[in-house]
RODO-2510 file (C-alpha; in nm, 4 decimals, decimal comma):
residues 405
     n   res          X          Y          Z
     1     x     0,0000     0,0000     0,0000
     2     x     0,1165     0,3434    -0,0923
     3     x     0,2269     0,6013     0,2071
     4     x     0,0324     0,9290     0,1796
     5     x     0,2477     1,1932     0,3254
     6     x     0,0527     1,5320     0,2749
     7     x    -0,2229     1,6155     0,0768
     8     x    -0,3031     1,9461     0,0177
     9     x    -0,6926     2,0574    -0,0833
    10     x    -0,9263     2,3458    -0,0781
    11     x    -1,3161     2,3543    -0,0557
    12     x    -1,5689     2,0838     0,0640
    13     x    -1,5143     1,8525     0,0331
    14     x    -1,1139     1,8656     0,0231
    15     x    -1,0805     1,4995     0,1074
    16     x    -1,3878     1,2547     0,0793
    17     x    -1,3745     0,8395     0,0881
    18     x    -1,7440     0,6132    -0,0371
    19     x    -1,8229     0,3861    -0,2902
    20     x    -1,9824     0,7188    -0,4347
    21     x    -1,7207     0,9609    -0,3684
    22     x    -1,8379     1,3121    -0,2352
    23     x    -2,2260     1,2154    -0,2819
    24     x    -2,3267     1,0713     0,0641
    25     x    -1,9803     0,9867     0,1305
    26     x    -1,8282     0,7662     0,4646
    27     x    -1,5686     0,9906     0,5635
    28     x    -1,5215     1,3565     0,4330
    29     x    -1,3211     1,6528     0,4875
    30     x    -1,3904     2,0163     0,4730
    31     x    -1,1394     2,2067     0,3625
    32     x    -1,3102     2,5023     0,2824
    33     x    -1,1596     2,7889     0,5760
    34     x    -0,9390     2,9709     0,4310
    35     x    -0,7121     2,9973     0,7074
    36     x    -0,8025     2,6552     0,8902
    37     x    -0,5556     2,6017     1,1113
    38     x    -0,7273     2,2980     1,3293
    39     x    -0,7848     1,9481     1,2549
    40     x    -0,8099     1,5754     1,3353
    41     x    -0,5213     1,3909     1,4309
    42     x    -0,5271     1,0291     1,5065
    43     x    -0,2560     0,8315     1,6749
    44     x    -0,2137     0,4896     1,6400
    45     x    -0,0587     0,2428     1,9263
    46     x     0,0074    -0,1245     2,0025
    47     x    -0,2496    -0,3805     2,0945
    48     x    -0,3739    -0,2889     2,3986
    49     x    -0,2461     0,0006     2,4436
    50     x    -0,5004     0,2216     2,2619
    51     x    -0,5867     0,4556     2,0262
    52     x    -0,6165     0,8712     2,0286
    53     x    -0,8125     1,0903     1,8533
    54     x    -0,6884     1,4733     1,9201
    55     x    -0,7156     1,8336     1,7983
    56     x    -0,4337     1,9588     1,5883
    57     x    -0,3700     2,3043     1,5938
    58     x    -0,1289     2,5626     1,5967
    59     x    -0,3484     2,7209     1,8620
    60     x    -0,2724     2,6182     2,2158
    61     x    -0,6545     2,5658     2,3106
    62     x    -0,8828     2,4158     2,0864
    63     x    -1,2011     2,3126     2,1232
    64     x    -1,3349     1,9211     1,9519
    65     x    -1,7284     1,8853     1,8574
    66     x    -1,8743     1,5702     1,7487
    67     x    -2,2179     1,6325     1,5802
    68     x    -2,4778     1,3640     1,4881
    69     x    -2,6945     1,5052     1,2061
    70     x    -3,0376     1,6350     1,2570
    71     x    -3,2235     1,4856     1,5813
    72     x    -2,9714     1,2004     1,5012
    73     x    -2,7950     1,0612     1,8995
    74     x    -2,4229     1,0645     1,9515
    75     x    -2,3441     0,7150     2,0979
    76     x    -1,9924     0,6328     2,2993
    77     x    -1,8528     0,3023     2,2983
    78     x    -2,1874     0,1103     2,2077
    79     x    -2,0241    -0,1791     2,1553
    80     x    -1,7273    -0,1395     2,4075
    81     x    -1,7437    -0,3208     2,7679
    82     x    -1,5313    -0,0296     2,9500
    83     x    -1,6074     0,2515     3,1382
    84     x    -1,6388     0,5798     2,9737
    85     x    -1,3639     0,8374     3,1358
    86     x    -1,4199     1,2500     3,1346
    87     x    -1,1108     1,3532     3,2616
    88     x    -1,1981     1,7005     3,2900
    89     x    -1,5103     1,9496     3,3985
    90     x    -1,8124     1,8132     3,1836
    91     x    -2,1019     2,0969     3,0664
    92     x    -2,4185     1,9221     2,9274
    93     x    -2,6074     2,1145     2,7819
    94     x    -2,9972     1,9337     2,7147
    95     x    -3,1129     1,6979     2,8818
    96     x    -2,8824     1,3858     3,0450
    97     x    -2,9779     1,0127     3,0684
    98     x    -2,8079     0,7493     3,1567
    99     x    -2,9165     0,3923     3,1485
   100     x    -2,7401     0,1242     3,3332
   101     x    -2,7697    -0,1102     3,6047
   102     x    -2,4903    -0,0979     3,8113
   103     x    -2,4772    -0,0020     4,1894
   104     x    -2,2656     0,2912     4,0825
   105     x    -2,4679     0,3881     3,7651
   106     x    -2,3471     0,7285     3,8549
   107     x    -2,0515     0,8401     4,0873
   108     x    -1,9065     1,1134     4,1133
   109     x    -1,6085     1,2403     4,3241
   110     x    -1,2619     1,2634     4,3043
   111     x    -1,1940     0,8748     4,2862
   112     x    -1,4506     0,8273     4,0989
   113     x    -1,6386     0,4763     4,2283
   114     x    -1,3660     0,5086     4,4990
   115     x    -1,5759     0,6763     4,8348
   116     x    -1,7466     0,9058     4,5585
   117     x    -1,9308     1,2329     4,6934
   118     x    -2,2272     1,1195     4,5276
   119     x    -2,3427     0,7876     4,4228
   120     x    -2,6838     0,6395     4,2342
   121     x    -2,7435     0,2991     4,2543
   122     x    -2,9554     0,1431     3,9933
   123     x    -2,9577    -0,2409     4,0602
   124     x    -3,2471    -0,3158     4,1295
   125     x    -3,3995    -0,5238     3,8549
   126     x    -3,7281    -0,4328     3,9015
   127     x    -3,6486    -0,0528     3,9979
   128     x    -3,9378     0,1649     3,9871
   129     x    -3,8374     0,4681     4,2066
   130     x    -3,6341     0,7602     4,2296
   131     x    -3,5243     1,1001     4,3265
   132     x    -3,6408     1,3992     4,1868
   133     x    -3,4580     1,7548     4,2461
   134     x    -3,7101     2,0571     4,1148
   135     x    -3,5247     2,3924     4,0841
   136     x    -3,7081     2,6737     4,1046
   137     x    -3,6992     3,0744     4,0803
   138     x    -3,4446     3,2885     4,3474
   139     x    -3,6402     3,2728     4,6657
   140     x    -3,8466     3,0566     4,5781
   141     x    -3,6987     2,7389     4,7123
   142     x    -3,5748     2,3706     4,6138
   143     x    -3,7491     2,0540     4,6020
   144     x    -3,6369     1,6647     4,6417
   145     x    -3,9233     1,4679     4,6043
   146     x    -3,9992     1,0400     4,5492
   147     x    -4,0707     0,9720     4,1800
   148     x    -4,2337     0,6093     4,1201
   149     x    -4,4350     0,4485     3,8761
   150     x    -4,6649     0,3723     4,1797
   151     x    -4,8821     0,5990     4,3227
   152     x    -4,7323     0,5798     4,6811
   153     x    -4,3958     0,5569     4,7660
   154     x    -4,1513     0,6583     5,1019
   155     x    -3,8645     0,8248     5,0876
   156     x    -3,5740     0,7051     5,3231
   157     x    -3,2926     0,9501     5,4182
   158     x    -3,0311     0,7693     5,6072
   159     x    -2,6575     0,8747     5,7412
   160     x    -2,4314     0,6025     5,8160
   161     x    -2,3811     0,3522     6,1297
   162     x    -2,3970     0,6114     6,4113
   163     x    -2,4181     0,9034     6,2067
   164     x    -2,6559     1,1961     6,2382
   165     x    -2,8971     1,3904     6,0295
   166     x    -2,8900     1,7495     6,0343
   167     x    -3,1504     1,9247     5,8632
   168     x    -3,0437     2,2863     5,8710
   169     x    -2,7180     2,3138     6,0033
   170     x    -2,6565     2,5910     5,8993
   171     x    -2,9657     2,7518     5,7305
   172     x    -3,1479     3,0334     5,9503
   173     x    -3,4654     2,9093     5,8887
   174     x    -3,7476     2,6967     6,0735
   175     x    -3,7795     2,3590     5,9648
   176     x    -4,1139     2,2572     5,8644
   177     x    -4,2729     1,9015     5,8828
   178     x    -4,6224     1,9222     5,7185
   179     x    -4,7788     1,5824     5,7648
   180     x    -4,7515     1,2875     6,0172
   181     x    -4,4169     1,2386     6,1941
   182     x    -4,3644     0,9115     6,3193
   183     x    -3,9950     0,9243     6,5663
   184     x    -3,8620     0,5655     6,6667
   185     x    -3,5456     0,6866     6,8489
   186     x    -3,4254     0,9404     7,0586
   187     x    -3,4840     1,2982     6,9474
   188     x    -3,3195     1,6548     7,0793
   189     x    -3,4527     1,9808     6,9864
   190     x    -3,2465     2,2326     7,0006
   191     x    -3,4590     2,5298     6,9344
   192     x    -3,8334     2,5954     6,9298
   193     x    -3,9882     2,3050     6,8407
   194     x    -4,3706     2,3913     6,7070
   195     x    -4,6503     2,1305     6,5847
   196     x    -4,9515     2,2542     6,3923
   197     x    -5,1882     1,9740     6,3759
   198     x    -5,5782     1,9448     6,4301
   199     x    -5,5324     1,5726     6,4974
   200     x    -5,6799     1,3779     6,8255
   201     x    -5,3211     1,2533     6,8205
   202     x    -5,1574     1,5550     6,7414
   203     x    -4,8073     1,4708     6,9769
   204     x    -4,7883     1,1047     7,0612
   205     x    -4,4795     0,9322     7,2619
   206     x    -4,4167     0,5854     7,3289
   207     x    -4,2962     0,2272     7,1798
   208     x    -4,5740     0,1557     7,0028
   209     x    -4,6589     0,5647     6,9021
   210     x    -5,0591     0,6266     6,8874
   211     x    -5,1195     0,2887     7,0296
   212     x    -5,0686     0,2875     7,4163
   213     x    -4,8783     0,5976     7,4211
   214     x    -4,6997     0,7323     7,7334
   215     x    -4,8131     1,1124     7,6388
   216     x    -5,0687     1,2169     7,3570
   217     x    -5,2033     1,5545     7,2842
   218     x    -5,5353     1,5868     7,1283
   219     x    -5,6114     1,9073     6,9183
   220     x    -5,9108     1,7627     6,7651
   221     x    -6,1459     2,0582     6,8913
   222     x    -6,2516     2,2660     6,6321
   223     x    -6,1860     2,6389     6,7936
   224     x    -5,9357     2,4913     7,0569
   225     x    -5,8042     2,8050     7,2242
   226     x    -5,6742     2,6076     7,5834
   227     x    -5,3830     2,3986     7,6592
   228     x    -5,1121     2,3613     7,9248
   229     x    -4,7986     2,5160     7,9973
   230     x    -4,5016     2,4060     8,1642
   231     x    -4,2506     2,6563     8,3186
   232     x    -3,8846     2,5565     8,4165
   233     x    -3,6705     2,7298     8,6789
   234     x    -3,3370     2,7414     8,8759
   235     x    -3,2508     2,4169     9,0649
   236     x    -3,4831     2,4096     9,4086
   237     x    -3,7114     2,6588     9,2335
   238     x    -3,9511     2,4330     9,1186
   239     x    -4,1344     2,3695     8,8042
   240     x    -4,5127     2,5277     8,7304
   241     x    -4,8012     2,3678     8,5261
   242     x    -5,0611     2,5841     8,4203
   243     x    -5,3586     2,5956     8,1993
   244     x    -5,2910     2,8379     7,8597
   245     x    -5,5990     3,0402     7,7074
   246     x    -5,6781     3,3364     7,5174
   247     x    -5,9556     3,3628     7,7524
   248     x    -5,9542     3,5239     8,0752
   249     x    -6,0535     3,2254     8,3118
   250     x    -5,9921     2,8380     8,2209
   251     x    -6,0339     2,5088     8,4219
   252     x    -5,7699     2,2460     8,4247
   253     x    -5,9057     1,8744     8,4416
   254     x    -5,6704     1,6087     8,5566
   255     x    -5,8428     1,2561     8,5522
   256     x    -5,7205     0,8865     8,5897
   257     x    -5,8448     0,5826     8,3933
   258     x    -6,1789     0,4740     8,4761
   259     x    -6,1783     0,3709     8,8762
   260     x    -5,7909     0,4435     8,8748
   261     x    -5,6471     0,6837     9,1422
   262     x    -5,4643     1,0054     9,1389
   263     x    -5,1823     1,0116     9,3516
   264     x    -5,0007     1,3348     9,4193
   265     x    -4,6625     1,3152     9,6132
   266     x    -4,6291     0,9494     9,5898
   267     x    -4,2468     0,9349     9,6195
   268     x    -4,1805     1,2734     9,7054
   269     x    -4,1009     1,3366    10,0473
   270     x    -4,2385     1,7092    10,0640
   271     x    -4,5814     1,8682    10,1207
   272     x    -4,8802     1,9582     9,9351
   273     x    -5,0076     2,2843     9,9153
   274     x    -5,3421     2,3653     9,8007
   275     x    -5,3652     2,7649     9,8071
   276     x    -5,7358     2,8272     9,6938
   277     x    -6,0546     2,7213     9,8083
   278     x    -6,0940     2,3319     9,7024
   279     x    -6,4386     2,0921     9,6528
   280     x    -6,4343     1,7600     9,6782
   281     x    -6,7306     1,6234     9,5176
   282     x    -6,6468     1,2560     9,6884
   283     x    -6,4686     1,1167    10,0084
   284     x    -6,1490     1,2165    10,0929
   285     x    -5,9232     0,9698    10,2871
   286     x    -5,5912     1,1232    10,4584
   287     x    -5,2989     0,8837    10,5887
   288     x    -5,2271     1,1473    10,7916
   289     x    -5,3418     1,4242    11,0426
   290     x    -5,5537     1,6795    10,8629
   291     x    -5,4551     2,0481    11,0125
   292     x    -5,5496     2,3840    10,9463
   293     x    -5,3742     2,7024    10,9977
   294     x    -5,6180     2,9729    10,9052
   295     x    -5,7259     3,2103    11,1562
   296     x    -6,1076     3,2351    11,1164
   297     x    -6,1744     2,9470    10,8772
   298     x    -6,0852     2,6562    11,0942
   299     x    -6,1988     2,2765    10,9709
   300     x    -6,5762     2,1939    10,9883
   301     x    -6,8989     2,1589    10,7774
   302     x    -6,9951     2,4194    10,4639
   303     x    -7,3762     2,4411    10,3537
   304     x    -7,5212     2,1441    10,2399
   305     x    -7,4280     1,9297    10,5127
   306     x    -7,6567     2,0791    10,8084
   307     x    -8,0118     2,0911    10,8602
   308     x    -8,2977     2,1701    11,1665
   309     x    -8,5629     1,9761    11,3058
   310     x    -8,7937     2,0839    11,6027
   311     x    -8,9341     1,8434    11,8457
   312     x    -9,3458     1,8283    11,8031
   313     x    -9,5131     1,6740    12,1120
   314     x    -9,2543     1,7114    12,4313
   315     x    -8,9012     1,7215    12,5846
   316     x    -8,8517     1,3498    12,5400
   317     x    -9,0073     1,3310    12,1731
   318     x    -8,7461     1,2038    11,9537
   319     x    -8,6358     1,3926    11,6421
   320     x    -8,4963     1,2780    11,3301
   321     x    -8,2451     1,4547    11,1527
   322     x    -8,0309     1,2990    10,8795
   323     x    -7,7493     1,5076    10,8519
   324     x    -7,4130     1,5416    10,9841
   325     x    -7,4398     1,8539    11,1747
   326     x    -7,7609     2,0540    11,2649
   327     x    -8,0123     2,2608    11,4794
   328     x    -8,2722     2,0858    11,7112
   329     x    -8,5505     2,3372    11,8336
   330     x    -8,7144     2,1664    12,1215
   331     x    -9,0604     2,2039    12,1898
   332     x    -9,2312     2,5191    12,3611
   333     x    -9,2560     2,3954    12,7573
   334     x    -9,0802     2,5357    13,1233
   335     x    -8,7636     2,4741    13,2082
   336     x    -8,6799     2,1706    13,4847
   337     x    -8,3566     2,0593    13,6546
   338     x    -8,4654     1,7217    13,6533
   339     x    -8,2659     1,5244    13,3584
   340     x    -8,4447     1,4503    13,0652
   341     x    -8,3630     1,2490    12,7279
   342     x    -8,4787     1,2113    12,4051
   343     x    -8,3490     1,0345    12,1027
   344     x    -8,2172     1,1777    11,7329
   345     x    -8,2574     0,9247    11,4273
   346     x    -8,0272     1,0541    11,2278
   347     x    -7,8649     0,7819    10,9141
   348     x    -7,5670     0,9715    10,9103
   349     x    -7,4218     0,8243    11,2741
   350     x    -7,1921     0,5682    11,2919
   351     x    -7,1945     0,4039    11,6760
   352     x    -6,8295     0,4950    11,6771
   353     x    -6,8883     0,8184    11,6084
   354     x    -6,8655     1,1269    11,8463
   355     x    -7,1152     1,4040    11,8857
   356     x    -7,0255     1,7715    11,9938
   357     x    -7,3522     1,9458    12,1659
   358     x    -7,3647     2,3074    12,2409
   359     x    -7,6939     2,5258    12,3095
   360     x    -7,7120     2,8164    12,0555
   361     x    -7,9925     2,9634    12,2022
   362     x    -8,2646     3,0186    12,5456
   363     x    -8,2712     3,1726    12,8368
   364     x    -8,2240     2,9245    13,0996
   365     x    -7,8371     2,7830    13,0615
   366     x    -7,8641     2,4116    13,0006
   367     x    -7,6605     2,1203    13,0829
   368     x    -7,6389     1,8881    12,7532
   369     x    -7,4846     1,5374    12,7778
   370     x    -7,4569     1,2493    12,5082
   371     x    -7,5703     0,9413    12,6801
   372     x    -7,5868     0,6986    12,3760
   373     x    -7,4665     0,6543    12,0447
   374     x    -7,5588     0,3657    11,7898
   375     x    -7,5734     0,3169    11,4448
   376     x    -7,8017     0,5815    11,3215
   377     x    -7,8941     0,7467    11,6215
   378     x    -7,7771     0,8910    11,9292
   379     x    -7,9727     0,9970    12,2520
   380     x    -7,8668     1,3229    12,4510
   381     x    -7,9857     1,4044    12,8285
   382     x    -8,0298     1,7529    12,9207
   383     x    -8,2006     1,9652    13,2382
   384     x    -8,1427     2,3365    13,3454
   385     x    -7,8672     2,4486    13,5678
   386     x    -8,1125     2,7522    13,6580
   387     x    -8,3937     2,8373    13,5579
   388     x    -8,7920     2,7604    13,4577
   389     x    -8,8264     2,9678    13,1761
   390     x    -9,0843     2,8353    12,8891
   391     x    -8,9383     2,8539    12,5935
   392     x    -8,8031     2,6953    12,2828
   393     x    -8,3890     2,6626    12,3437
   394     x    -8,2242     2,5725    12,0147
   395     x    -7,9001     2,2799    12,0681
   396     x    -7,6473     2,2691    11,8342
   397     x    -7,4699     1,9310    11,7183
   398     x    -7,2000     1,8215    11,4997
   399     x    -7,0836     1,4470    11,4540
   400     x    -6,7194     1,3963    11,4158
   401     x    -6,6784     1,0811    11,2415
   402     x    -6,4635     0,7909    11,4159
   403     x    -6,3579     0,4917    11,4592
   404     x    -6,2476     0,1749    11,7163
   405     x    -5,9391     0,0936    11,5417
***
């Protein structure tokens, strides 16, 4: 075979190789710049060791473009097993696909494969499901969504071993999570934390989260405007719960489980203090002695738990009176010295039980004894110390509950 050294040609084509020369030919050569000073240059090597296709120029930088024709698709190494090396900064300009099924479809970093910055793994045989990243106008934010052939699908955002997840190191901004949040370990906020939910389970902790939970907070109420605050402090300064409104006045309910108790202080070893007026609706049991301190209001009965009765026929007519303290009016006669008794029915009277007497009102000053107590009664014996007055004296009596053991 002849050696070509140069060839020299003007106009396009200058050089052009088919089995119908310049008309649709299979490799041609424009010649027709004037003052082209770029071109082709091939270099040949030994098996296995390559082959190069360059820019020739007298220019120190040259650009190379590789053009299919039309809507026509550039292909690289088709038919090649090897990896495809850019060894420099790569600018794409429309749109990039890549097809492939490797675990590192795409990695990029400065060792390539080699603990890459960023790698895509597309192994899956059946894969369905990716990530999308939406750009959008200044200001206007970023998005990294699921994408899925399937109408549903999670998205899982995972450090590794030990590692942690920081969402906004270093951002300004809140951090916003607009739909359930389900948390399976341990979490730390280190700012204001806010949740903006109209869910019966609006904040639920626990193992098994809404089921069983240790806390839950329900927001279900339409125009809910209440909730509770709690207030740290210094160490030995206590901690405050309170009830939260944007009205003026709000109850706070704390209940147990069905027939379950509410203990207060159960391991702690100081006192309770209750500072306002308090109503118990039920009994109230204490372990302990039961004390006040106040001045004027002492510990007794309130209204509701007193009543009157007036004896109808004489002295010694028993009463009935169901109630735990009252007034007894007795009836209309003269006063005597000599003892006399008479008995009050009253449900409310244990026979261990003691009864205070005291006489609210009469002229003559009587004497006034409790000379029996049973269940649901008690008798009391009474004469004048001085006296023979007729008239209607008014006792007093309060039972004090008790007990034999």
């Amino acid at each position: 075979m002849a050696t070509i050294a140069n060839v020299t040609a003007t106009g396009n084509p200058g050089f052009a190789i088919g089995p119908n020369g310049s008309t649709n030919p299979v490799l041609q050569a424009d010649c027709s710049v004037a003052s082209a000073a770029t071109g082709i240059k091939v270099i040949g090597r030994a098996a296995a060791a390559g082959a190069d296709i360059i820019v020739a120029s007298s220019g120190t930088n040259e650009n190379l473009k590789i053009d299919a024709k039309g809507s026509g698709t550039v292909a690289i190494n088709t038919t090649g097993t090897g990896a495809i090396t850019l060894g420099a900064a790569t600018g794409v300009t429309g749109a990039l696909t890549g097809t492939s099924t490797s675990a590192s479809a795409l990695a990029v970093g400065a060792n390539g494969a080699t603990n890459p910055v960023l790698k895509i793994n597309a192994n899956t045989a059946s894969v369905a499901t990716g990530l999308e990243v939406v750009g959008a106008a200044a200001a206007a934010g970023v998005a990294v969504k699921a994408i899925s052939s399937g109408t549903n699908e999670n998205l899982t955002v995972d450090a590794k071993g030990s590692g942690t997840i920081t969402l906004g190191g270093t951002s300004t901004g809140a951090i916003a999570l607009s739909r359930a949040t389900t948390i399976t370990g341990n979490t730390a906020v280190t700012g204001t934390g806010t949740i903006t939910s109209t869910s019966a389970s609006a904040l639920t902790v626990g193992a098994n989260g809404a089921t069983n939970p240790v806390v839950q907070v329900d927001a279900a109420t339409a125009s809910v405007a209440t909730g509770i605050k709690i207030t740290g402090a210094d160490a030995a300064a206590g901690v405050a719960l309170a009830a939260i409104s944007s009205g003026t006045n709000e109850n706070m309910t704390i209940d147990a489980k069905g027939s379950g108790t509410i203990t207060l202080g159960g391991t702690s070893t100081g006192g309770i203090t209750l500072t306002r007026a308090v109503t118990a609706s039920s009994t109230i049991a204490g372990a302990n002695s039961i004390k006040s301190s106040h001045a004027t209001g002492g510990v007794g009965y309130a209204t509701g738990a007193g009543g009157a009765v007036t004896q109808a026929t004489s002295r010694t007519t028993g009463v009935t009176l169901n109630t735990v303290s009252g007034a007894i009016t007795l009836v209309s006669a003269a006063g005597s010295t000599t003892p006399a008794s008479f008995t009050v029915t009253n449900s409310a009277v244990a026979a261990t039980d003691v009864i205070v007497l005291s006489q609210k009102s009469g002229t003559d000053k009587l004497s006034l004894d409790v000379t029996a107590v049973g269940a649901g009664s008690f008798e009391i014996t009474f004469n004048t110390k001085s006296g023979t007055t007729t008239e209607q004296p008014v006792i007093n009596f309060a039972v004090i509950k008790a007990v034999a053991a």
